[in-house]
Biopython code that builds the backbone (N, CA, C, O; Angstrom):
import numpy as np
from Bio.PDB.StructureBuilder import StructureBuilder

atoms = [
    (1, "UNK", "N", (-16.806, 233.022, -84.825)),
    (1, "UNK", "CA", (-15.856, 232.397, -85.721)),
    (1, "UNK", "C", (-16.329, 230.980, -86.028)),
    (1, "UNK", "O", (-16.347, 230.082, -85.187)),
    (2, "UNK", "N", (-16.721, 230.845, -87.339)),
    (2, "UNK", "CA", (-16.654, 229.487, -88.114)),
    (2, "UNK", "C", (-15.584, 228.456, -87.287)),
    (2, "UNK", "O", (-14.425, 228.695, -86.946)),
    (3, "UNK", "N", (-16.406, 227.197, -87.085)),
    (3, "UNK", "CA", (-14.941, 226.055, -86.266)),
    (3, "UNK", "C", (-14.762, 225.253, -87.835)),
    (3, "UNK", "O", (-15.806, 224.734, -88.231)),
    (4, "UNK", "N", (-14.000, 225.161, -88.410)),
    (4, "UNK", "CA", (-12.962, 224.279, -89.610)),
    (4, "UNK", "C", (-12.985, 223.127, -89.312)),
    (4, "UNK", "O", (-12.618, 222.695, -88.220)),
    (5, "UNK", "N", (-13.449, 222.413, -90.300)),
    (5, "UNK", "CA", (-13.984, 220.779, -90.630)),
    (5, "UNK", "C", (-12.538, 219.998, -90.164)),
    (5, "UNK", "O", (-11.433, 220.538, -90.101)),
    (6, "UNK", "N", (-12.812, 218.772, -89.898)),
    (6, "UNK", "CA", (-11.770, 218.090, -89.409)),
    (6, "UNK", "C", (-11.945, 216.855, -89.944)),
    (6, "UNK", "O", (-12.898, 216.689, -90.705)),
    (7, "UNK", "N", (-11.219, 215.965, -89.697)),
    (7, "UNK", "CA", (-11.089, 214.372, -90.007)),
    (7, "UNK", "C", (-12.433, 213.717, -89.592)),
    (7, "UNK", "O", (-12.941, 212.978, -90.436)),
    (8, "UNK", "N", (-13.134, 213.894, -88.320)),
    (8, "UNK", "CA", (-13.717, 213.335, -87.762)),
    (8, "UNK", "C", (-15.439, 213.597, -88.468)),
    (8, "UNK", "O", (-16.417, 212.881, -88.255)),
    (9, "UNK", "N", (-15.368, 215.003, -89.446)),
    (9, "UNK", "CA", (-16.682, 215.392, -89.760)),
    (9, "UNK", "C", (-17.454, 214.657, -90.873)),
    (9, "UNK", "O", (-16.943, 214.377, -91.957)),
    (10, "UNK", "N", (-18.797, 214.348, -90.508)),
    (10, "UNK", "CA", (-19.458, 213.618, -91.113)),
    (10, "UNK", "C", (-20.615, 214.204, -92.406)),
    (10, "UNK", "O", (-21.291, 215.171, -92.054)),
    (11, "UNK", "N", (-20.820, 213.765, -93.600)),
    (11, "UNK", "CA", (-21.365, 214.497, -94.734)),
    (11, "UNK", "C", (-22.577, 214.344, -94.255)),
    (11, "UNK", "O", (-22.761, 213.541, -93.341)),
    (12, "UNK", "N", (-23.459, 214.974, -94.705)),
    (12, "UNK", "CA", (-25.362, 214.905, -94.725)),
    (12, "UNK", "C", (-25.392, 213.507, -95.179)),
    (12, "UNK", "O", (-26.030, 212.701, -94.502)),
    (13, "UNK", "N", (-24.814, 213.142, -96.184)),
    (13, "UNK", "CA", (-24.862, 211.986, -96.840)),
    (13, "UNK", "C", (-24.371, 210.253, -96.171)),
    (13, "UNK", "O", (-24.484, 209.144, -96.693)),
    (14, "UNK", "N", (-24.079, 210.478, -95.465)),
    (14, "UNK", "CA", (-23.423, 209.554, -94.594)),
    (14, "UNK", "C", (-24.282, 209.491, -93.712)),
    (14, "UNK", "O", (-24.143, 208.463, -93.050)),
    (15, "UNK", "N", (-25.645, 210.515, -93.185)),
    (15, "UNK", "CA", (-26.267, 210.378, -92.023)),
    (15, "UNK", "C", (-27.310, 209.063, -92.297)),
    (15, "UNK", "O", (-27.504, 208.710, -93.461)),
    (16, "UNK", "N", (-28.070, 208.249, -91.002)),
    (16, "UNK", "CA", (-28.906, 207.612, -91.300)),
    (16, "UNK", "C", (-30.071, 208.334, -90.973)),
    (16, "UNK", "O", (-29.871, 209.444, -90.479)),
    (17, "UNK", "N", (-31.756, 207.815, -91.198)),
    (17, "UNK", "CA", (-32.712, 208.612, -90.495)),
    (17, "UNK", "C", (-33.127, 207.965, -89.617)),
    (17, "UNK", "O", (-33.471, 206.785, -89.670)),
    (18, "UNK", "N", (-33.143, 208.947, -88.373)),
    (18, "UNK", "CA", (-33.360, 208.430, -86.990)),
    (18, "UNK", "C", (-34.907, 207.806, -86.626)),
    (18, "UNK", "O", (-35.936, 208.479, -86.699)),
    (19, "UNK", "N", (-34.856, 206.589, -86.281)),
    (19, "UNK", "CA", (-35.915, 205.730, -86.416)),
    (19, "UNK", "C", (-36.998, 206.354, -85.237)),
    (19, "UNK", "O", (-36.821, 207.162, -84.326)),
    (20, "UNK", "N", (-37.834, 205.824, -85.553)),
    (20, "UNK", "CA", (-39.323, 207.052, -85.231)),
    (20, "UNK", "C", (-39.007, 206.826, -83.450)),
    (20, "UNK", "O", (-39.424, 207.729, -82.725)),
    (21, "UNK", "N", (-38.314, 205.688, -82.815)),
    (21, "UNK", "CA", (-39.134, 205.439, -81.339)),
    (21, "UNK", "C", (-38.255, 206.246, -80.964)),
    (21, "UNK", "O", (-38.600, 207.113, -80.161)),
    (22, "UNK", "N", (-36.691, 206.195, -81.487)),
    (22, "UNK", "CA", (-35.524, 207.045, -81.224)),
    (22, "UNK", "C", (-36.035, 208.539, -81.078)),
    (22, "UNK", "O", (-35.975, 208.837, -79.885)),
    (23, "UNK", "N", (-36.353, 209.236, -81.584)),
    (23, "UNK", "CA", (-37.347, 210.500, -81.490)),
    (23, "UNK", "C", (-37.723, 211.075, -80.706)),
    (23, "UNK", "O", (-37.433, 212.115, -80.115)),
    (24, "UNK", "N", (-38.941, 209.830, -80.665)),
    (24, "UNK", "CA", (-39.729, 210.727, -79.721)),
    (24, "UNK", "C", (-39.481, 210.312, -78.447)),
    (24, "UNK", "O", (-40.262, 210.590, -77.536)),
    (25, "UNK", "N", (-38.017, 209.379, -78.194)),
    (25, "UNK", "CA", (-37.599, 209.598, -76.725)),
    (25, "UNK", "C", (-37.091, 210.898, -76.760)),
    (25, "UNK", "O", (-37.576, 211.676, -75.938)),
    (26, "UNK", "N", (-36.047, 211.409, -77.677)),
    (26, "UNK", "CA", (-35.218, 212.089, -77.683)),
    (26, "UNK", "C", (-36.350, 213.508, -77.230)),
    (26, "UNK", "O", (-36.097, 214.209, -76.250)),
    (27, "UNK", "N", (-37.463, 213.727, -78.036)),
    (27, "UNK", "CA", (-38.579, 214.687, -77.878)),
    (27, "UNK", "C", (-39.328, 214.977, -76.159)),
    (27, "UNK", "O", (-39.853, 215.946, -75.610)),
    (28, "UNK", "N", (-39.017, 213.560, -75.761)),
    (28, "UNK", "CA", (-39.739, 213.572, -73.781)),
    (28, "UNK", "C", (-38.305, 214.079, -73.337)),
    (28, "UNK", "O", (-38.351, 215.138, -72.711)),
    (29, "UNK", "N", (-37.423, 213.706, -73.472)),
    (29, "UNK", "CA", (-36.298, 214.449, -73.238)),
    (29, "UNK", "C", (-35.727, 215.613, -72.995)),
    (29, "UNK", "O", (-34.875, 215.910, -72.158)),
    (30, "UNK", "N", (-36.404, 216.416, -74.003)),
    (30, "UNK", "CA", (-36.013, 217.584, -74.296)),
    (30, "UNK", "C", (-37.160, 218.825, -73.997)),
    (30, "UNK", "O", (-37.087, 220.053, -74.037)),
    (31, "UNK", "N", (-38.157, 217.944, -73.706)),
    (31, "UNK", "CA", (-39.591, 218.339, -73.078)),
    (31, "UNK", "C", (-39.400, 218.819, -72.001)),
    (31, "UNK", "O", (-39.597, 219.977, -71.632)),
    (32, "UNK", "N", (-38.816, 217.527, -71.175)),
    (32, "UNK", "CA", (-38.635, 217.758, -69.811)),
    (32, "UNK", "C", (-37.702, 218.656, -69.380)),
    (32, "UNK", "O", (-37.882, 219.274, -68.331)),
    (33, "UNK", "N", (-36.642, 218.824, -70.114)),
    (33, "UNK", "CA", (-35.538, 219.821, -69.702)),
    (33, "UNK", "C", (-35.644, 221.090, -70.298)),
    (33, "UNK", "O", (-34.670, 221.807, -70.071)),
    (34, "UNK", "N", (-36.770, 221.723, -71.182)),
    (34, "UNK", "CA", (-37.204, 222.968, -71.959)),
    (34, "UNK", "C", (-37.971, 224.050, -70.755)),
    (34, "UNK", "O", (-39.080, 223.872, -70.251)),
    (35, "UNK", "N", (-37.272, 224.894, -70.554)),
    (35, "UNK", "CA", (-38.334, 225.605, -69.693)),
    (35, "UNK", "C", (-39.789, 226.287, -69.944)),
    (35, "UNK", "O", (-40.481, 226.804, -69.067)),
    (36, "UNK", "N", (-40.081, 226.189, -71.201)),
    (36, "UNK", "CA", (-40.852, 226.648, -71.437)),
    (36, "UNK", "C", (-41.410, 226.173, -73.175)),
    (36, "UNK", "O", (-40.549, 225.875, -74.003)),
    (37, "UNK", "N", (-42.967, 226.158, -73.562)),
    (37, "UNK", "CA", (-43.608, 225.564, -74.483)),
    (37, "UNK", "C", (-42.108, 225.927, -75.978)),
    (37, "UNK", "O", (-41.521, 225.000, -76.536)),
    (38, "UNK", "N", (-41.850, 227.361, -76.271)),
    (38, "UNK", "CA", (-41.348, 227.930, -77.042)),
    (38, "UNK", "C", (-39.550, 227.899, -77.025)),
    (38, "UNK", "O", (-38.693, 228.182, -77.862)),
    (39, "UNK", "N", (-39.525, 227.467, -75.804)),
    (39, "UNK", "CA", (-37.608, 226.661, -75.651)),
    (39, "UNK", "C", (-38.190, 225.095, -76.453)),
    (39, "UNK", "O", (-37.572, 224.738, -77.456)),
    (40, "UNK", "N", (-39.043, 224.469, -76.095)),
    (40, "UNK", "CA", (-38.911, 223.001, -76.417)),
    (40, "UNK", "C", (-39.070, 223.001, -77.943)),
    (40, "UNK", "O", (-38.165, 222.425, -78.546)),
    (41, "UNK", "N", (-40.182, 223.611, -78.774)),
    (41, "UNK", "CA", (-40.166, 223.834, -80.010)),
    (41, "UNK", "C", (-38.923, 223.862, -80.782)),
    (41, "UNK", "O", (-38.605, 223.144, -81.730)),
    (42, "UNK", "N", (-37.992, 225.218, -79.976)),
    (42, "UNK", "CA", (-36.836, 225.992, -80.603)),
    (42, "UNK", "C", (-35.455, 224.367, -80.510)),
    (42, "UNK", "O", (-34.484, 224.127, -81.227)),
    (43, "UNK", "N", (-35.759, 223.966, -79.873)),
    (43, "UNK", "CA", (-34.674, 222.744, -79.478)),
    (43, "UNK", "C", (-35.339, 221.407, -80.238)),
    (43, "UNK", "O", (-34.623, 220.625, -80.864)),
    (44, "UNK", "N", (-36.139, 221.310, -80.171)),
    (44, "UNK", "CA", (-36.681, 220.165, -81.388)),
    (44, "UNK", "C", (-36.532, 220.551, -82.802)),
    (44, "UNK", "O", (-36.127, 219.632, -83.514)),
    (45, "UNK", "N", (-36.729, 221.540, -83.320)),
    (45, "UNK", "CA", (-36.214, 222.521, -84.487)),
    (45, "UNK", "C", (-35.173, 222.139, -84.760)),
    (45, "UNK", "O", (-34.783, 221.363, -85.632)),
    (46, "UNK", "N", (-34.449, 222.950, -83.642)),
    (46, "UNK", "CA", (-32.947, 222.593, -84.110)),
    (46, "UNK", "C", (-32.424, 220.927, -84.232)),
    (46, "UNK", "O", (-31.600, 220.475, -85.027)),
    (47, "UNK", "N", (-33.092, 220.293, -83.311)),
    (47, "UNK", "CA", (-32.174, 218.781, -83.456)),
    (47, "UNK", "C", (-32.818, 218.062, -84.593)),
    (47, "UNK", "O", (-32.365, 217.001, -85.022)),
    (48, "UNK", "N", (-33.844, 218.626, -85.062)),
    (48, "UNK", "CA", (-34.476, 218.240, -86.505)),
    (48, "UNK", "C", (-35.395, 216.852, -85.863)),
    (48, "UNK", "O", (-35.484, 215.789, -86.477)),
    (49, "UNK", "N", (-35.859, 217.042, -84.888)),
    (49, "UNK", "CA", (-36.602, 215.641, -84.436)),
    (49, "UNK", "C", (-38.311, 216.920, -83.945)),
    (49, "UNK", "O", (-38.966, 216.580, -82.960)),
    (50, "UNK", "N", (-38.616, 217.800, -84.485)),
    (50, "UNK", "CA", (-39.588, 218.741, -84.191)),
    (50, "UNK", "C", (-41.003, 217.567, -84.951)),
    (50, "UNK", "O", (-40.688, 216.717, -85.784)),
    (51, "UNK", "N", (-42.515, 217.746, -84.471)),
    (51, "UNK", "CA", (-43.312, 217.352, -84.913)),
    (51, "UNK", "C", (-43.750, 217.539, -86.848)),
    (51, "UNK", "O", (-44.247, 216.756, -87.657)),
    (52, "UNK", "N", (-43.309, 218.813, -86.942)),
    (52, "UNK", "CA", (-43.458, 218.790, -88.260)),
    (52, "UNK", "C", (-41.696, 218.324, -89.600)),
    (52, "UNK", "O", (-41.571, 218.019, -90.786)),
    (53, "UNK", "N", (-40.885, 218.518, -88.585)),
    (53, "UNK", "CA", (-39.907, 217.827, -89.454)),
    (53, "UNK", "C", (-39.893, 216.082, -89.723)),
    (53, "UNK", "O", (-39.309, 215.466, -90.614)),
    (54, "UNK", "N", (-40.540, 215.687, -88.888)),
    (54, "UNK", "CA", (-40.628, 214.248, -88.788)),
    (54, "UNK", "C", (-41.619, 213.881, -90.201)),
    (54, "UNK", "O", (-41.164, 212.981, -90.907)),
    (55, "UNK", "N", (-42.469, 214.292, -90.494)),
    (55, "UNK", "CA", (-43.575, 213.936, -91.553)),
    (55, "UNK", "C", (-43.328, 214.018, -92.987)),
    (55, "UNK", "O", (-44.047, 213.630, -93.907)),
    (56, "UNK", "N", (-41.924, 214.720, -93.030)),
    (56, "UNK", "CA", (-41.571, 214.952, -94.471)),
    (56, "UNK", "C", (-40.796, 214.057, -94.617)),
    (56, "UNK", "O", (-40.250, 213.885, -95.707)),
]
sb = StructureBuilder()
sb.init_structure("model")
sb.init_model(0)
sb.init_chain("A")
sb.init_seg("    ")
for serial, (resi, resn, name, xyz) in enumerate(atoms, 1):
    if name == "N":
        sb.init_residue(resn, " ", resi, " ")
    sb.init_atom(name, np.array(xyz, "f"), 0.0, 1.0, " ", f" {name:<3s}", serial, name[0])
structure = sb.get_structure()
């Protein structure tokens, strides 16, 4: 089930872009807690901080 937008939800448009050092902490981060090469990919993907989303 879809969760329904609320007061608190924020537009694409309202986001800022997350500054490069911010990143690639967030990336050792998520390194360290990925069990495996293909969890850490799948979780950088998703948080949109992945090596190839960063370059565009």
């Amino acid at each position: 089930m879809a969760a329904k937008g609320s007061a608190n939800d924020i537009a694409d448009d309202e986001l800022e872009p997350l500054a490069d050092e911010t990143a690639r902490q967030a990336q050792r981060v998520v390194a360290a807690y990925a069990e495996d090469a293909d969890e850490c990919r799948m979780l950088l993907s998703m948080l949109g901080i992945g090596p190839n989303s960063r370059g565009e």
